[in-house]
C-alpha positions as CSV (number, residue, x, y, z in Angstrom):
1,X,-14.3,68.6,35.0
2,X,-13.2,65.3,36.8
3,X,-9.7,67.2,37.4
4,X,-11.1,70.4,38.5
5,X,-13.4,68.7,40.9
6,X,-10.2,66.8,42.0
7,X,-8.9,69.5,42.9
8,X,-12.3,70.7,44.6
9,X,-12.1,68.1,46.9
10,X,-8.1,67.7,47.7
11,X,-8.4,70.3,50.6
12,X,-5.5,71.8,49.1
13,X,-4.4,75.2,49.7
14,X,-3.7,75.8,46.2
15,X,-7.0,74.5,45.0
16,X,-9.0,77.5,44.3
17,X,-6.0,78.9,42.1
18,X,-5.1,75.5,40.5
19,X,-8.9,74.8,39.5
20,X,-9.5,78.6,38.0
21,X,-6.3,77.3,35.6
22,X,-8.0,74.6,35.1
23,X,-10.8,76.6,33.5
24,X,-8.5,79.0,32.1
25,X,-7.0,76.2,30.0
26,X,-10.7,74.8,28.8
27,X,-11.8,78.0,27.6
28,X,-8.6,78.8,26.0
29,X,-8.2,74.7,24.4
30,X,-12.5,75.5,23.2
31,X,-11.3,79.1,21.4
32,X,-8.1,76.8,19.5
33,X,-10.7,74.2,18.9
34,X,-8.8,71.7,20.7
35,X,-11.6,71.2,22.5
36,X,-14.9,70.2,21.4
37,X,-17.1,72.1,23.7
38,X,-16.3,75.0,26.2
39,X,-16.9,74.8,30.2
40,X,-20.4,74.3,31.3
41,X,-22.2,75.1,34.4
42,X,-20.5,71.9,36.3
43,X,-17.4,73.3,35.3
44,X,-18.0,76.7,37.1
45,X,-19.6,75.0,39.9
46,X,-16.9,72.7,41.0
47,X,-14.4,75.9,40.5
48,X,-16.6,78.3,43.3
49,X,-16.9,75.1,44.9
50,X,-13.3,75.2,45.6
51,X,-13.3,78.7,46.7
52,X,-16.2,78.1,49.0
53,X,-14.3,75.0,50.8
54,X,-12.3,78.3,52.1
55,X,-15.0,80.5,52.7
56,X,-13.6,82.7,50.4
57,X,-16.8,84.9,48.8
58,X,-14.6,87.2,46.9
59,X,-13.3,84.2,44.6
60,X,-16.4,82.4,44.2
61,X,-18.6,85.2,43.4
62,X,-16.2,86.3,40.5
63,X,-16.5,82.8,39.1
64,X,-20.0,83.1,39.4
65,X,-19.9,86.3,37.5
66,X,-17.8,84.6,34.8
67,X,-20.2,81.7,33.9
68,X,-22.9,84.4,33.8
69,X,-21.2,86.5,31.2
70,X,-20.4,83.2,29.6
71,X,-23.7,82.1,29.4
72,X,-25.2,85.7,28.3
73,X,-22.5,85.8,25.5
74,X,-24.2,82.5,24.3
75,X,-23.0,79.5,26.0
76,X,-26.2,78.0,27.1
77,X,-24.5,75.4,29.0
78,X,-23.0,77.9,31.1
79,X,-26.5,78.4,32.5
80,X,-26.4,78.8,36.2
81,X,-28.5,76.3,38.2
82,X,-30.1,75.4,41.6
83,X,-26.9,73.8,42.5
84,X,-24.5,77.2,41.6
85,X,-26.2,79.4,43.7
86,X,-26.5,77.0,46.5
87,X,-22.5,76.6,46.5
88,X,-22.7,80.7,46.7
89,X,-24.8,80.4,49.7
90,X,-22.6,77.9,51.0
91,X,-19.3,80.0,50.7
92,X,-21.3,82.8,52.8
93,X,-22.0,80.6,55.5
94,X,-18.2,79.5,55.7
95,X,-16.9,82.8,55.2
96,X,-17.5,83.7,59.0
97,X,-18.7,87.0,58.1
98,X,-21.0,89.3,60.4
99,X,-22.4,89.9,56.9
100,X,-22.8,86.0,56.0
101,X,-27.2,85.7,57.2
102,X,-28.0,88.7,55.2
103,X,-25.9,88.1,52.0
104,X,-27.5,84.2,51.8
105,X,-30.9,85.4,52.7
106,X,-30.5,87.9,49.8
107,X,-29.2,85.1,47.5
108,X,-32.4,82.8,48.6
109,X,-34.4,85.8,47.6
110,X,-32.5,86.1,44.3
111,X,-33.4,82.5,43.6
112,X,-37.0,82.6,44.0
113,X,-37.4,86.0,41.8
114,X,-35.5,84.1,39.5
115,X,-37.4,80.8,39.6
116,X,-40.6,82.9,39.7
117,X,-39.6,84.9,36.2
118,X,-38.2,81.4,34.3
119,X,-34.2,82.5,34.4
120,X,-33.8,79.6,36.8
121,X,-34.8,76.1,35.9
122,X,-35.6,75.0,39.7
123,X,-36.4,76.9,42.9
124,X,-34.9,76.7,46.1
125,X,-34.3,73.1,47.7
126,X,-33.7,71.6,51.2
127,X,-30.0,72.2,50.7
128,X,-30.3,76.0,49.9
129,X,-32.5,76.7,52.8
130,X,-30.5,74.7,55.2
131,X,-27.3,76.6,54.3
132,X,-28.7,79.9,55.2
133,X,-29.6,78.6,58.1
134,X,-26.9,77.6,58.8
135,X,-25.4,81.4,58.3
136,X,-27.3,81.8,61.3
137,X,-26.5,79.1,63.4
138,X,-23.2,80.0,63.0
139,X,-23.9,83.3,64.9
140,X,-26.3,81.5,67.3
141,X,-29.7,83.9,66.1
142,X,-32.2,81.6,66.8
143,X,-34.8,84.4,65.6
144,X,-33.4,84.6,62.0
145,X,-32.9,80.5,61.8
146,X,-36.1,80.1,63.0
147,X,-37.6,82.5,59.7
148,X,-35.8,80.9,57.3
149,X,-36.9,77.3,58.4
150,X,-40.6,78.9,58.6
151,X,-40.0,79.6,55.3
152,X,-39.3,76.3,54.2
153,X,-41.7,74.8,55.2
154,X,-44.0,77.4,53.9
155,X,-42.2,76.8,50.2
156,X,-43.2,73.1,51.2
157,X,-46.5,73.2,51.5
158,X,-47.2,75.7,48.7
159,X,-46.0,72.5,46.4
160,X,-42.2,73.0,46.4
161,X,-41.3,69.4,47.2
162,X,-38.1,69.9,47.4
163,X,-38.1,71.9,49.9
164,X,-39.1,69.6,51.8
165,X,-37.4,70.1,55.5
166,X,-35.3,66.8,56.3
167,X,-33.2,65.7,59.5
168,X,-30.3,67.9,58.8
169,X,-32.4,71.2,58.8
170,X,-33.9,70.1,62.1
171,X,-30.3,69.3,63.3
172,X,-29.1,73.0,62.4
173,X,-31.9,74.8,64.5
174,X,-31.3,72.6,67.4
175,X,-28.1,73.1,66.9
176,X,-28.2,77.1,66.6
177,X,-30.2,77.1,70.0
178,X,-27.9,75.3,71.6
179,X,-24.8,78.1,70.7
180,X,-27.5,80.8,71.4
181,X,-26.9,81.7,75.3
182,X,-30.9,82.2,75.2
183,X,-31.8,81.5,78.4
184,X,-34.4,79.2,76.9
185,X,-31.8,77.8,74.4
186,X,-32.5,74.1,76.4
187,X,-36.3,73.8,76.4
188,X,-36.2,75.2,72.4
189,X,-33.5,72.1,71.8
190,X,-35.7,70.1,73.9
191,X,-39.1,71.0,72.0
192,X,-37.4,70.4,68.4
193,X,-36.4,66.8,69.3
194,X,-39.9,66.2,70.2
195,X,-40.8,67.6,67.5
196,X,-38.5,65.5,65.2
197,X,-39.2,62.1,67.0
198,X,-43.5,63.3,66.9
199,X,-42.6,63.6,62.8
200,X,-41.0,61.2,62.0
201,X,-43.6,58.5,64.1
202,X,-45.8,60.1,61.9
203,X,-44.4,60.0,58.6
204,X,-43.9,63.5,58.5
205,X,-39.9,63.6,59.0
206,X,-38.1,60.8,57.0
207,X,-35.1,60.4,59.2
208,X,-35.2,60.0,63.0
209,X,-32.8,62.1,65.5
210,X,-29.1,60.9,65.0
211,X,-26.7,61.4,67.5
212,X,-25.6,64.7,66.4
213,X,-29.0,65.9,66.8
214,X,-29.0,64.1,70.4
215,X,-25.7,65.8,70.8
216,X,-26.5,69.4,70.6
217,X,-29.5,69.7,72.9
218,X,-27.0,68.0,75.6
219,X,-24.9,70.5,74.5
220,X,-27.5,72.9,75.3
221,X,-28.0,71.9,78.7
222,X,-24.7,71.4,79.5
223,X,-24.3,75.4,78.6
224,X,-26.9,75.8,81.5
225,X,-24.7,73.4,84.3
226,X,-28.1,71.2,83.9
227,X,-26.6,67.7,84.4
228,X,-30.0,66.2,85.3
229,X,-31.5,68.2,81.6
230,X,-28.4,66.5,80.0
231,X,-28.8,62.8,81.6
232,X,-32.5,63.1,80.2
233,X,-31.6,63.5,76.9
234,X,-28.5,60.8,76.5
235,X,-30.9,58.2,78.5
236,X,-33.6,59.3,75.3
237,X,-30.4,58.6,73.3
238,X,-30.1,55.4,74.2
239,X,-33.4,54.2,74.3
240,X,-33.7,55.4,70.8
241,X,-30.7,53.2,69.8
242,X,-32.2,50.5,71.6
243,X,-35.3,50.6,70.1
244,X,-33.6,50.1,66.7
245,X,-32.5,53.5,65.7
246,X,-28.9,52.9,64.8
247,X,-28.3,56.4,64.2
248,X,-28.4,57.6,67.7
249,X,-26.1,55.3,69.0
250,X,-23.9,57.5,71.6
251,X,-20.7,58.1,70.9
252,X,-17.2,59.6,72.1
253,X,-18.9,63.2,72.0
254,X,-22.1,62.5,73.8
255,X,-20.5,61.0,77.4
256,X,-17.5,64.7,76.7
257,X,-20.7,67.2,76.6
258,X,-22.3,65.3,79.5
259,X,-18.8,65.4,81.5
260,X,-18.8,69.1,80.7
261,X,-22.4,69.7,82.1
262,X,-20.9,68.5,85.3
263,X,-17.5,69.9,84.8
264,X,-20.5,73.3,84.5
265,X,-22.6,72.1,87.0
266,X,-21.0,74.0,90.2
267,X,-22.6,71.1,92.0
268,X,-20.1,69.8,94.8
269,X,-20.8,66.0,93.5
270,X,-19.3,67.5,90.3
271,X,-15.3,65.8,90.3
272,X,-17.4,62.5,91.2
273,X,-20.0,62.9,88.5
274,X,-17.8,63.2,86.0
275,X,-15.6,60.5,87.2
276,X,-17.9,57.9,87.4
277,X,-18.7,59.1,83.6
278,X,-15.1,58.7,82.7
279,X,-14.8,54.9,84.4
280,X,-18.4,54.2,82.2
281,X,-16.6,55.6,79.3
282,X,-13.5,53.0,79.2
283,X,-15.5,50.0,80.4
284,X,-17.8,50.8,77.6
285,X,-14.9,51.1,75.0
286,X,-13.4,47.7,76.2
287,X,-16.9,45.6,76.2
288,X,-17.0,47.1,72.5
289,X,-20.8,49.7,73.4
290,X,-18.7,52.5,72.5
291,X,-16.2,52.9,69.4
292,X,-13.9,55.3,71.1
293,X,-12.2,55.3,74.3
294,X,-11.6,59.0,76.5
295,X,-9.8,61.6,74.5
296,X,-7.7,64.4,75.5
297,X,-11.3,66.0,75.4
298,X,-12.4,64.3,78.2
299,X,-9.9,64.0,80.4
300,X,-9.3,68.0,80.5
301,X,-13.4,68.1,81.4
302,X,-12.9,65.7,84.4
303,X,-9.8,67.4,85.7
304,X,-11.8,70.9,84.8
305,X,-14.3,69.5,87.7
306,X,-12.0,69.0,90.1
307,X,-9.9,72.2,89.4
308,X,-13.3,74.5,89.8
309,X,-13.0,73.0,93.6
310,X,-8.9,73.6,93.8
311,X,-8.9,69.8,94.5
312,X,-5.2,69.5,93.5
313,X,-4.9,65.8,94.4
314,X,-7.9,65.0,92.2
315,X,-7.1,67.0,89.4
316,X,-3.6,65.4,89.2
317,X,-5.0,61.8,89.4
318,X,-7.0,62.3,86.6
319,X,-3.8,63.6,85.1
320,X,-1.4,60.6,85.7
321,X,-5.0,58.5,84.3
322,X,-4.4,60.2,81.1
323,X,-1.1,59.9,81.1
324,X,-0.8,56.0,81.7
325,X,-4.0,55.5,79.1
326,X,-1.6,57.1,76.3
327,X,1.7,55.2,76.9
328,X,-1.0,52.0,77.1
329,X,-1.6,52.8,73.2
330,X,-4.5,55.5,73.3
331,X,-3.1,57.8,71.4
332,X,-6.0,60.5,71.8
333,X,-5.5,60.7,75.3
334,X,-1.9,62.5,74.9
335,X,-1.8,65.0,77.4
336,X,-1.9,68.8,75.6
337,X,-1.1,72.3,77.4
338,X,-4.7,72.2,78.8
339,X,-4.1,69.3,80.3
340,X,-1.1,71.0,82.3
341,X,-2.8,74.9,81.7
342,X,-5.7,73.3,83.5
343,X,-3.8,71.7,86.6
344,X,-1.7,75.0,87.1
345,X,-5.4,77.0,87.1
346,X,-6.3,74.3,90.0
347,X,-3.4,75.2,92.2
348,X,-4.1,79.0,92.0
349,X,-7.7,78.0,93.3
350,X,-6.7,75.7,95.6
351,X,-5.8,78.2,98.2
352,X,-3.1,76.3,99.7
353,X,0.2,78.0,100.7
354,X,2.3,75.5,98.5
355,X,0.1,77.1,95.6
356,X,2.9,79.3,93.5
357,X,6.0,76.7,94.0
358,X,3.1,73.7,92.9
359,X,2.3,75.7,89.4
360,X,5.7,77.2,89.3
361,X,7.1,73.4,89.2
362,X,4.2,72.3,86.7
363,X,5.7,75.3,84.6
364,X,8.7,73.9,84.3
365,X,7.6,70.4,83.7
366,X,5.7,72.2,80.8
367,X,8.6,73.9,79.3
368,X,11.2,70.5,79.7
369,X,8.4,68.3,78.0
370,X,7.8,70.8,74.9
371,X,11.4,70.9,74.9
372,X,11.5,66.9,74.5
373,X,9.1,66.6,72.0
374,X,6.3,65.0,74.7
375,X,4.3,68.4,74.6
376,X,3.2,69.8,71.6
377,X,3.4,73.3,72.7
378,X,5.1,75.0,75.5
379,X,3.4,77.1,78.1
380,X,1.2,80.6,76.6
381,X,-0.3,83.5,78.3
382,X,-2.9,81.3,79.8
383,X,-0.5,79.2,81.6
384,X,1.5,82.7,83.0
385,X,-1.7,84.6,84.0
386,X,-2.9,81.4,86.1
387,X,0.5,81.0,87.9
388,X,0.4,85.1,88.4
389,X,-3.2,84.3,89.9
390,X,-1.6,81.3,92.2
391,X,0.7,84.3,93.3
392,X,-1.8,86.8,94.2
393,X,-3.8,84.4,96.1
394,X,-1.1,82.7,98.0
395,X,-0.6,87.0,100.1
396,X,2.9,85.8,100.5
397,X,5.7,88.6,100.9
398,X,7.3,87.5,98.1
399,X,4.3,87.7,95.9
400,X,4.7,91.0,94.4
401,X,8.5,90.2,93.3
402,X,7.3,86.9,91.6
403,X,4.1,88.6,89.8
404,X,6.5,91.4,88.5
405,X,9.3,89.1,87.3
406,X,6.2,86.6,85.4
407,X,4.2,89.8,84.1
408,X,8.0,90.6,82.2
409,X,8.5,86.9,81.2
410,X,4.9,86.8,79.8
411,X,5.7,90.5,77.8
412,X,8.4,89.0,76.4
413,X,7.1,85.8,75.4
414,X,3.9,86.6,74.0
């Protein structure tokens, strides 16, 4: 068991094969009577388990089926538990089905007509309900979320204490708001974390708002362009941390989505905004309030501000930041192809007449840095479609010719 669950947790490729051999091997050593007892319902667990890491229902089901036949042919420690249908559950919800909400909801069903009629030892827990929710937070249906944590607290209060709904299942409806698009997906964000800080002042909630809660209803303003919605929330943030809650200290993520907002915002402040974020950022990372200096990450979402304006000059500054930050040692500010995808995107808004031979010359920076091993990738269809745009914007007479000879390259390429 301790070398199938090795396996479980290796993140290996292979794991989902070597682990079933693993179980092939204990069932055959139990028949020979090499082994004293055959594979219980850890064993089966930690198997799916394996499959589930990779989303992959087809294997895990099958393994479920096996332990069930194992246990109906008389191996009562083969008995399936709480914790092997919740790993079923869990594989749905990584599978990145369409199907994924409706198969875990029928699992959750499964378990409590199971529970109900004594083939199942426990009902459904916090960890079950929160993984179908998370089925649907995946697709961003706040409706079916929303049922399945109504629900749970319904099993709750009917005496199910483990069911009990904890910071994490808070965490996955804010969450699933804020990848709704519901044009209320900010003030349902908004009205959970009230919610959360209202329960746990009074007992209710165990845990307070971390920063990953925090996180995602910024994340839902940001969707939104709301920079003043955002500030809000990271200024709650930081209260929160000041008043003692160590869990909501901000971090790396927080001050990108807040960038982004701005980067969103369409406001003509924007480049500035997110700027003056960016200089808070590294001062913060050097007096030791924040863990983590800028990342690529953040550096794309200032530059992103400035190239929504065509500000070339600004765009590029930010550039040349990013690039001195990495040779100074920070390695997760290494410019990427966004980085240069992003710049070229600026000149084609920029409307200036240099526009094509700017991008064109970024291009081939692009393709002699991959070449060199300082870019990770070389230019894609992203790159050619925004120096095709720099083209048709620029109305020069040679436009056409240049557009033609890119649209070819990019066929070819790609």
């Amino acid at each position: 068991n301790v070398l199938i669950d090795c396996w479980t947790k290796s993140n290996s490729p292979d794991a989902p094969r070597e682990a079933v051999k693993l179980l092939d091997t204990i069932i055959a050593k139990y028949k020979s009577a090499d082994l004293d007892e055959g594979p219980n319902v850890v064993t089966y667990s930690s198997v799916m388990t394996a499959y589930a890491k990779q989303g992959d229902v087809v294997g895990a089901q099958k393994v479920f089926d096996r332990m069930q036949m194992d246990y109906y042919a008389g191996n009562k420690a083969a008995k399936p538990d709480i914790r092997s249908y919740n790993v079923l559950i869990d594989c749905w919800t990584k599978s990145n089905s369409p199907d994924a909400p409706r198969e875990a909801v029928k699992l959750l069903d499964t378990i409590i007509a199971k529970y109900k009629s004594a083939d199942l030892d426990e009902g459904p827990n916090v960890v079950t309900y929160s993984s179908v929710m998370t089925a649907y937070a995946k697709q961003g249906d706040v409706v079916g979320a929303q049922k399945v944590f109504d629900r749970m607290q319904m099993d709750y209060y009917a005496g199910n204490k483990a069911a009990k709904p904890d910071i994490q299942s808070y965490s996955i409806l804010v969450d699933c708001w804020a990848k709704s698009n519901h044009k209320d997906s900010s003030r349902g964000a908004q009205k959970l974390l009230d919610t959360m800080i209202d329960k746990h002042k009074s007992r209710d909630l165990d845990g307070s708002p971390d920063a990953v809660t925090y996180n995602s209803v910024m994340s839902a303003y940001a969707k939104q362009g709301d920079v003043v919605g955002a500030q809000k929330v990271l200024d709650r943030m930081q209260m929160d941390y000041d008043a003692g809650n160590k869990a909501a200290k901000p971090n790396i993520r927080s001050y990108n989505v807040l960038i982004d907002c701005w980067a969103k915002s369409n406001r003509p402040d924007a480049p500035r905004g997110a700027e003056k974020l960016l200089n808070t950022m590294i001062d913060k990372n050097k007096s030791g309030e924040l863990d983590e200096g800028p990342n690529a990450v953040t550096y794309c979402s200032v530059m992103a501000a400035y190239a929504k304006q065509g500000d070339v000059d600004g765009a590029q500054k930010v550039l040349d930041r990013m690039q001195m930050d990495y040779e100074a040692g920070n390695k997760a500010a290494k410019p990427d192809i966004r980085s240069y995808n992003i710049l070229i995107d600026c000149w084609a808004k920029s409307n200036r007449p240099d526009a094509p031979r700017g991008a064109e010359k970024l291009l081939n920076t692009m393709i002699d840095k991959n070449k060199s091993g300082e870019l990770d990738e070389g230019p894609d269809a992203v790159t050619y479609n925004s120096l095709v745009q720099a083209w048709k914007s620029s109305r020069l007479p040679q436009g056409p010719h240049w557009i033609q000879k890119l649209e070819k390259q990019k066929e070819l390429l790609f």
